[in-house]
ZAVO-497551 format. One line per 4 residues: number of its first residue (from 1); for each residue z, x, y of C-alpha. Coordinates in steps of 0.001 Angstrom, whole numbers, plus 500000, padded with zeros to 6 digits. Example, Ala and Ser with C-alpha at 12.3 -4.5 7.8 and 13.67 -1.06 7.14 Angstrom:
<rs>
1) 507800/512300/495500 | 507140/513670/498940
</rs>
This chain:
<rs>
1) 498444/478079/476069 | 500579/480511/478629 | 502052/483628/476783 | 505399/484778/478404
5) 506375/488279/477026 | 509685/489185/478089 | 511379/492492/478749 | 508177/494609/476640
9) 508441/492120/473570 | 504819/490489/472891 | 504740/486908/471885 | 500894/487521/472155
13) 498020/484455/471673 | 494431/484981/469723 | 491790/484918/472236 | 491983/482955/476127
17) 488219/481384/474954 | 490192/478643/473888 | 491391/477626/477307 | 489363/475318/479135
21) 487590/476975/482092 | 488672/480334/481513 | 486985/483501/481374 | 486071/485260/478239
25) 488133/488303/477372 | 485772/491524/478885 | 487759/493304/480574 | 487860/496493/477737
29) 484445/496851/479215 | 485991/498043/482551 | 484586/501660/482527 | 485300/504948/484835
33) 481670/504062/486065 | 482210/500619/486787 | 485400/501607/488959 | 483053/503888/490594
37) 480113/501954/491378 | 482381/498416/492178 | 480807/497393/495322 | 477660/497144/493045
41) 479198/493887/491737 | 480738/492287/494329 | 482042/489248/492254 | 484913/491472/491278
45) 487989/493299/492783 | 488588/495972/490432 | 490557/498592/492124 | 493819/498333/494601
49) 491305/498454/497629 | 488650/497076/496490 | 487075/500352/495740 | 487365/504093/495388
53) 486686/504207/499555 | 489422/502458/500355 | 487836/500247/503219 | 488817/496732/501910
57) 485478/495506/502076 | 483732/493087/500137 | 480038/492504/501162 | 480296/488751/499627
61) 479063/486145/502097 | 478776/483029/501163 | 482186/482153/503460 | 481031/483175/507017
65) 481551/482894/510391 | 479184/479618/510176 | 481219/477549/507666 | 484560/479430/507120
69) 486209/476747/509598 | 485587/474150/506012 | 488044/476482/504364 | 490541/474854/501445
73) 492831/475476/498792 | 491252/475689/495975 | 494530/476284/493677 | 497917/477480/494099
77) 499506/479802/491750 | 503684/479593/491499 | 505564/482598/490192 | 508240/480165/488569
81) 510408/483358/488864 | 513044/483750/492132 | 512708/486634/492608 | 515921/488284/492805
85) 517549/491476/491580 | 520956/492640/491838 | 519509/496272/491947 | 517915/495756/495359
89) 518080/493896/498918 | 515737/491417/498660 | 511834/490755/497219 | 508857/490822/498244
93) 505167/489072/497352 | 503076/492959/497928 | 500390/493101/495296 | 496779/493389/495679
97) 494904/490951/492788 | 492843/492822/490764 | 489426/490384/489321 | 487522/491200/486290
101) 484904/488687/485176 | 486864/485496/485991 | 490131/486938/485339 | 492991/487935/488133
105) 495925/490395/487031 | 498610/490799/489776 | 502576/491763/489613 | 505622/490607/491357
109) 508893/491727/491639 | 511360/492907/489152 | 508946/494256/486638 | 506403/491190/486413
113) 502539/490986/485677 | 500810/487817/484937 | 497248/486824/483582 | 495635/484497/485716
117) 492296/482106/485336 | 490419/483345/488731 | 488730/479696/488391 | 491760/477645/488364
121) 495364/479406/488897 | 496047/479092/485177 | 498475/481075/483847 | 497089/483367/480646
125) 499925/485485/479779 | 502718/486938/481494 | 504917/490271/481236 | 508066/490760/481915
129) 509547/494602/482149 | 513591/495077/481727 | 514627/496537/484814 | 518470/498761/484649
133) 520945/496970/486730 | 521768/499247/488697 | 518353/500740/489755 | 518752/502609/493178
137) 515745/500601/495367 | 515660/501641/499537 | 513026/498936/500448 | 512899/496074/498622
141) 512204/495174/494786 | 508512/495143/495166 | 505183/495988/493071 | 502178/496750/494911
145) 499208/496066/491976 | 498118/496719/488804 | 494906/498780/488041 | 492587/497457/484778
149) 490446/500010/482562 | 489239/500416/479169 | 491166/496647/478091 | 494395/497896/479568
153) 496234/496894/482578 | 498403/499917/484173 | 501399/498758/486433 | 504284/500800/487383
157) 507830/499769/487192 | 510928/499800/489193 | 512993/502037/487053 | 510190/504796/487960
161) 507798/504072/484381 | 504328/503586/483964 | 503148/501227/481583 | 499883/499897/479772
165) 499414/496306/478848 | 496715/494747/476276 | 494833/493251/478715 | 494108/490913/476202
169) 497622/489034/475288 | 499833/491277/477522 | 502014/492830/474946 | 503064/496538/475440
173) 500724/499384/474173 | 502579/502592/475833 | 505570/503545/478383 | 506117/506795/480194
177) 509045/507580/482474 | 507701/509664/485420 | 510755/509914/487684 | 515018/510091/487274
181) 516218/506861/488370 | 519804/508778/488334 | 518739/510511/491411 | 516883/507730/492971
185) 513505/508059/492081 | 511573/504562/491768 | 508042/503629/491462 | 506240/500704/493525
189) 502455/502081/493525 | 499413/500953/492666 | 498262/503271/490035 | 494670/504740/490692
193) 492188/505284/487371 | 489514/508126/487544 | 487844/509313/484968 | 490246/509291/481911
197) 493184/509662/484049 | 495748/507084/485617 | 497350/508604/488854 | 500729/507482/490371
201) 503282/508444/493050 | 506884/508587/493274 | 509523/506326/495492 | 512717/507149/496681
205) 512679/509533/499512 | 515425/507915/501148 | 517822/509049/498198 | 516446/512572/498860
209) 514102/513659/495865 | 511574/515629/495711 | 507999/513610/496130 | 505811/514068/493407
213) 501941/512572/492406 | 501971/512617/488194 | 498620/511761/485843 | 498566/510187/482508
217) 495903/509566/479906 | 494368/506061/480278 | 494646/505928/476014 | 497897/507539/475023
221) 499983/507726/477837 | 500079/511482/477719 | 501667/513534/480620 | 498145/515271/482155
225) 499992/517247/485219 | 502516/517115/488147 | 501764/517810/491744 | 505165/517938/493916
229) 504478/517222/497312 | 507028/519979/498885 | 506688/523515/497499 | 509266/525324/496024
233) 509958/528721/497430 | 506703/531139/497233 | 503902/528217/497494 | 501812/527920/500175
237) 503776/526179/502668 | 507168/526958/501724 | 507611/528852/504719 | 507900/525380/506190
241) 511047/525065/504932 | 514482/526575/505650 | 516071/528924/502841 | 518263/527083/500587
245) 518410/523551/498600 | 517112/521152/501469 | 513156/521295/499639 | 514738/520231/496862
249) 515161/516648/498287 | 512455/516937/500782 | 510726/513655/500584 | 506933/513261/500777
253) 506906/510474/498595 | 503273/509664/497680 | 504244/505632/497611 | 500943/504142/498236
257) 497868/504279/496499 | 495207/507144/497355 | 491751/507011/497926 | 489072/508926/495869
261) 485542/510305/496602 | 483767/511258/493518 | 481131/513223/495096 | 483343/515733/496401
265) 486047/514867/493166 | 488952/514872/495903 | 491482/512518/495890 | 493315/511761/499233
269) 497077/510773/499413 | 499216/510082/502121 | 502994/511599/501957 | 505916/510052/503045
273) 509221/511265/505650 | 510853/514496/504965 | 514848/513669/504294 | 516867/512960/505842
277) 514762/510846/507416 | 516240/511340/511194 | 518395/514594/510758 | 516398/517366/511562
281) 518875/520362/512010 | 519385/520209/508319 | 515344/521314/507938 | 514084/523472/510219
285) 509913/523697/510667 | 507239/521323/509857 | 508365/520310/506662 | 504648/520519/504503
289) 503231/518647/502819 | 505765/515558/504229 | 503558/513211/506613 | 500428/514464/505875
293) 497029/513413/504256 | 496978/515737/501119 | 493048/516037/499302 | 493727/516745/495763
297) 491596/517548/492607 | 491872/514868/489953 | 491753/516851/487249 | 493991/519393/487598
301) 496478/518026/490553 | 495814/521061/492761 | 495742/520555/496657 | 492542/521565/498140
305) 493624/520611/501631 | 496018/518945/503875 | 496548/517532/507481 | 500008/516570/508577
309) 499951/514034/510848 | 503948/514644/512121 | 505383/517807/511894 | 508849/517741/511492
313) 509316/514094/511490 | 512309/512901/512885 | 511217/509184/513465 | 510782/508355/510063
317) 506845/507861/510249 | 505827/507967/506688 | 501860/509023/506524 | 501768/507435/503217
321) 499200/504221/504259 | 495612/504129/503325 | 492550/506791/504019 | 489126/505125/505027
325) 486616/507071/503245 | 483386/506212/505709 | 480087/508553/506558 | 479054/509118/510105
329) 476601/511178/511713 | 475588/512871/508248 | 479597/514134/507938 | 481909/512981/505174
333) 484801/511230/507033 | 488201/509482/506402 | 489896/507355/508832 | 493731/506930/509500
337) 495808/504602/511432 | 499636/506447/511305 | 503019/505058/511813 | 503355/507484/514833
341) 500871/504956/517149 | 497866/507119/516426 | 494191/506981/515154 | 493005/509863/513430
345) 489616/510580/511794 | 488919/513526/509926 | 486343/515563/508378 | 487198/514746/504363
349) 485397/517938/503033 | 488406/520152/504909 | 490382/518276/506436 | 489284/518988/509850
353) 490384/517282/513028 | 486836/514986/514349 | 489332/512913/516849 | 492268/511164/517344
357) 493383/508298/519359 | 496444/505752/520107 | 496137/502406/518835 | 499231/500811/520277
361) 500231/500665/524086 | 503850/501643/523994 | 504280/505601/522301 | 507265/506954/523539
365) 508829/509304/520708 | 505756/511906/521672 | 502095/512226/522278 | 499463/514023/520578
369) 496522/515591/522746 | 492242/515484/522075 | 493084/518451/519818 | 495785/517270/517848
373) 498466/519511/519467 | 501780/517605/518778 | 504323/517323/521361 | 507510/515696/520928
377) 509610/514089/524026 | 512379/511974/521967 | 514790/513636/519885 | 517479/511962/517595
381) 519197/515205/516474 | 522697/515148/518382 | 525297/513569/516209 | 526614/510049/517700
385) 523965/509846/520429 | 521786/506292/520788 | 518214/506972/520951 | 515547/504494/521722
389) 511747/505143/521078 | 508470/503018/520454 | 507195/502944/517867 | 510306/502662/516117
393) 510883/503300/512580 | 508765/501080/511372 | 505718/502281/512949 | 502722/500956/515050
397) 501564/500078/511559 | 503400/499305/508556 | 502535/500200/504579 | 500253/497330/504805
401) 496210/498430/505370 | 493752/498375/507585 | 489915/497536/506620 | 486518/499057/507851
405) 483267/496861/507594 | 479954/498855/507112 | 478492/495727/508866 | 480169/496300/511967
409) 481062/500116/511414 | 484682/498882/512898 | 488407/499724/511554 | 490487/496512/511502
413) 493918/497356/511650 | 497027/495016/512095 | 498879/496144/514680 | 503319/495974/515374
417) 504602/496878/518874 | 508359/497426/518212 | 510987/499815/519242 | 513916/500893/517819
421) 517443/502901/518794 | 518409/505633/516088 | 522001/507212/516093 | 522337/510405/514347
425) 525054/510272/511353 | 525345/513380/509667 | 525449/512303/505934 | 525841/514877/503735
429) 523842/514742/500523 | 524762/513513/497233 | 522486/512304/494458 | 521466/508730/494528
433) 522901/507936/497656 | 520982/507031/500741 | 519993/510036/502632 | 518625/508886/506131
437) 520871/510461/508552 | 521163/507626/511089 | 521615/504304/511713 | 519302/501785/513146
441) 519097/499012/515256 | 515705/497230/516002 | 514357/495694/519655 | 514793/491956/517641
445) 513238/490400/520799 | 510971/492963/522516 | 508618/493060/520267 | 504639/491784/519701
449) 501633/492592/517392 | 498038/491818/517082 | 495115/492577/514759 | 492771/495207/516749
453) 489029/496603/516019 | 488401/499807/517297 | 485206/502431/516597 | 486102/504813/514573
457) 482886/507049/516413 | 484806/506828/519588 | 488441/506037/518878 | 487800/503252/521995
461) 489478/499442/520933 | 486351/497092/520742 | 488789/493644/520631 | 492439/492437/520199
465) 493841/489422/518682 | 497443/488951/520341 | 500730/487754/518650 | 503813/487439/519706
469) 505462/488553/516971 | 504077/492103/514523 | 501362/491637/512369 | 502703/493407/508607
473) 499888/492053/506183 | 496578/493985/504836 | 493502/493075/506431 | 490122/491884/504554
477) 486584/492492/506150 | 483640/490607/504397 | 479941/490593/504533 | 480094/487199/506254
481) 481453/489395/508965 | 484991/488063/508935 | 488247/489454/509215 | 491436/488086/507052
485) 495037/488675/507628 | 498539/486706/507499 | 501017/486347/509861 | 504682/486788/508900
489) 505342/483414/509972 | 502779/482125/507100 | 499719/481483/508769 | 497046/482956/506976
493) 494016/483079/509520 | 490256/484317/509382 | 488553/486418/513034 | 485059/486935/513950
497) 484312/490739/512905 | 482332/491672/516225 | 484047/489166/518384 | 488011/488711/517282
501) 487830/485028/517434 | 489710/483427/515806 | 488049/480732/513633 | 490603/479524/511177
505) 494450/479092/510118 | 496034/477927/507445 | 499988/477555/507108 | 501066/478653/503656
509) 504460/478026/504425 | 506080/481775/503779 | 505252/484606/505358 | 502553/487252/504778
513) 503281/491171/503709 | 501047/491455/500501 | 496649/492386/500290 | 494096/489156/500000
517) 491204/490138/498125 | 488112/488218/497190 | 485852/487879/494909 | 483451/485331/493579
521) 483495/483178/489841 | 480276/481292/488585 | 478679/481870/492252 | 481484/480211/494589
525) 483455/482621/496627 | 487028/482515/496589 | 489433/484325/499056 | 493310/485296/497411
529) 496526/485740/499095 | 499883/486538/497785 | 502500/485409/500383 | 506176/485667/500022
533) 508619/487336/501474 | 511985/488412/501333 | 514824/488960/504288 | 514105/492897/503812
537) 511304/494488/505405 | 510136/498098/504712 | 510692/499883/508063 | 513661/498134/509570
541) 511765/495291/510431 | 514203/491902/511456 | 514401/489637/508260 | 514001/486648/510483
545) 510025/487318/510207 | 510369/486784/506763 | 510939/483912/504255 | 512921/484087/501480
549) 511145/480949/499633 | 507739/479634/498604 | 506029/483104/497261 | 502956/482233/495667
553) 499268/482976/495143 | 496510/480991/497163 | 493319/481073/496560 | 490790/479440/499193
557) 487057/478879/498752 | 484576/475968/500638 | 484544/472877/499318 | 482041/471749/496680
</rs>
């Protein structure tokens, strides 16, 4: 029996033991110390990135690069929902599945979290959130994932709320607001657990707020703290700022989920643009903490450290994508792959600089030297002058991730080559209105991609796999030393870890811009892929790459 619950009402059903093939309801047993020690079971995905490191890496291996050519649907999972909202653009497919014993939890667009048999693509409940009309959304109507602890499934929601689910029957067990939809402020995270906390970020730095990273108790839904990512006047890096109301809407949005290394209790976040996004002269300085890496305490939200990756951004290259937590050489280190064309690893105790590299050939909007000195060449600051740079706004790498295999000790990252021409409009600002500054025209036809492996020890590319058009999905690495990621054009493909071959494709008939995961049910191995896609892309990226039909869920494992 499928339970729908619609707009926070619970129709609700006993127990999912009565469905045939399905899992038995354990997830309540989904601990702080399970989350922490989750590549110690390996049959389960059971945090956005697989775990706390952030490296998308599952050492499963029964599919490998001996057999994963046999590769086959095993079921399909339909929405049965179109996806559309009259609040935003378009829709997109973006989740990460989270498994728990048998049993997948993802969410969709416009407020929607479903229940899912991991064995067979059954349905077990679904949720449905009421989303305001008229919700102010800049990129899309998107959800990125759910997190799962202690029987309760924690999803954020476009109207800038955090909810808990029964994890159970779905139904509604508490709802906190954590941002002012009146002034723009949405919510598309992942939420993170640790400890007894659930962490989120805020949305909506095009409407020019104020980013902020907010924690909740798992149990009550208690407000814990607030940590804004701009200081007001007298922090530490206020002086960053000009005097007056512009770090009031500063940016720094904290819209993807952060990484978290328990020994040293930091959390690390990435921060997104300062606003406007292209019109400097209205913020003078580097603009902290906006595009930088930001190592935070869990308990208390202070900021230990930070790294900004693009001082006084004026190419709109959000820092907010994922930090590899890895160990090299006996130091603690974190990996980054920024929208600015660069590879940087760091030193995750302080934040130091250990090296940084370019990833993709063309980098025209600047260059940053051995030592991280930042140097600027391309500047879109004089009103009604056409500027053209590489990358363009939507980066050498979109919000989707990169993965690092321990195997290998490679970074996998899916690579987009395209430029774009910014003209300045001075916009002044008023509350829930877009705030960018410019407009923006893509290259629609100079443009290419590829999924590239480079050593994170060197910064040196170890392979390429060209495409002609950018590669926009999240990457999986595997213990049977493969590589997965999906093409916006809806092939769905798996590469040779050391090698880049590729050794399989599979058309799923929509295009890719979401995070497979696998995991493994009764010993067989499954791989999962949300695809769908909808004509707007976060970044400015053309909407012919993307389909506006067929999202679903796949889920591919080797025949019996």
């Amino acid at each position: 029996m499928t339970q729908y619950v619609d707009a926070g009402r619970a129709v609700g059903y006993a127990s999912m033991s009565g469905l045939p093939g399905s899992a038995p309801p354990v997830v309540q047993d989904v601990t702080y110390e399970r989350i922490r020690n989750a590549r110690a079971e390996p049959q389960n995905w059971l945090t956005y990135y697989g775990a706390y490191d952030g490296q998308r890496y599952s050492p499963l291996d029964q599919i490998n690069t001996e057999n994963v050519g046999a590769l086959k649907p095993a079921w399909v999972f339909q929405s049965g929902s179109s996806g559309l909202h009259a609040g935003a653009s378009t829709y997109s497919f973006e989740a990460a599945p989270i498994v728990v014993d048998g049993i997948m939890f993802v969410s969709g667009w416009d407020g929607f979290v479903w229940a899912i048999d991991a064995r067979t693509g059954r349905e077990l409940w679904r949720y449905k959130h009421a989303i305001p009309y008229d919700t102010s959304l800049c990129c899309g109507n998107v959800n990125r994932g759910v997190a799962v602890a202690k029987g309760k499934v924690f999803v954020v929601t476009l109207n800038a709320h955090i909810i808990a689910l029964d994890a159970i029957d779905g139904h509604l067990l508490w709802d906190a607001a954590y941002g002012d939809v009146r002034a723009g402020e949405s919510a598309t995270v992942a939420p993170l657990v640790v400890k007894d906390l659930v962490v989120v970020g805020s949305s909506g730095g095009e409407f020019g707020v104020r980013g902020h990273l907010d924690a909740f108790d798992l149990d009550t839904g208690r407000h814990v703290w607030r940590t804004y990512t701009v200081p007001k006047p007298g922090e530490p890096g206020s002086d960053t700022w000009p005097d007056g109301p512009a770090w009031t809407r500063g940016g720094g949005n904290p819209w993807i989920t952060g990484s978290f290394d328990p020994e040293l209790n930091l959390m690390y976040w990435g921060t997104g643009n300062p606003a406007p996004d292209f019109d400097g002269a209205v913020r003078p300085g580097d603009n902290l903490h906006t595009d930088s890496v930001i190592a935070v305490d869990p308990d208390n939200g202070e900021i230990r450290w930070h790294y900004q990756y693009n001082p006084h951004d004026l190419w709109d290259y959000d820092s907010t994508m994922e930090h590899i937590l890895f160990d090299s050489d006996g130091r603690k280190l974190l990996a980054h792959f920024d929208k600015n064309g660069y590879f940087f690893v760091l030193d995750r105790t302080n934040g130091e600089l250990v090296r940084v590299a370019p990833f993709v050939d063309r980098i025209t909007w600047g260059e940053i030297d051995p030592s991280g000195k930042v140097t600027p060449k391309v500047f879109p600051d004089a009103e009604g002058e056409e500027v053209h740079f590489w990358p363009g706004p939507a980066g050498a790498k979109e919000w989707t991730h990169a993965a690092y295999s321990p195997r290998t000790q490679l970074c996998y990252v899916p690579v987009q080559d395209v430029g774009a021409k910014v003209t300045r409009r001075r916009r002044e600002f008023k509350e829930s209105i877009p705030y960018w500054g410019a407009s923006v025209t893509v290259d629609g036809t100079d443009m290419r991609g590829s999924v590239s492996a480079f050593d994170p020890a060197t910064g040196r590319e170890v392979w390429r796999w060209d495409n002609d058009v950018p590669m926009c999905a999240s990457v999986l690495a595997t213990g049977g030393d493969l590589v997965f990621a999906g093409e916006p054009t809806g092939e769905f493909n798996a590469y040779d870890a050391r090698s880049g071959e590729l050794l399989w494709q599979f058309q799923t008939g929509c295009g890719h811009h979401s995070n497979p995961t696998t995991y493994s049910v009764d010993g067989k191995q499954y791989i999962a892929v949300p695809v769908g896609w909808g004509a707007w892309v976060e970044g400015f990226l053309p909407a012919m790459l993307g389909s506006p039909h067929g999202d679903a869920l796949f889920a591919f494992a080797l025949p019996d």
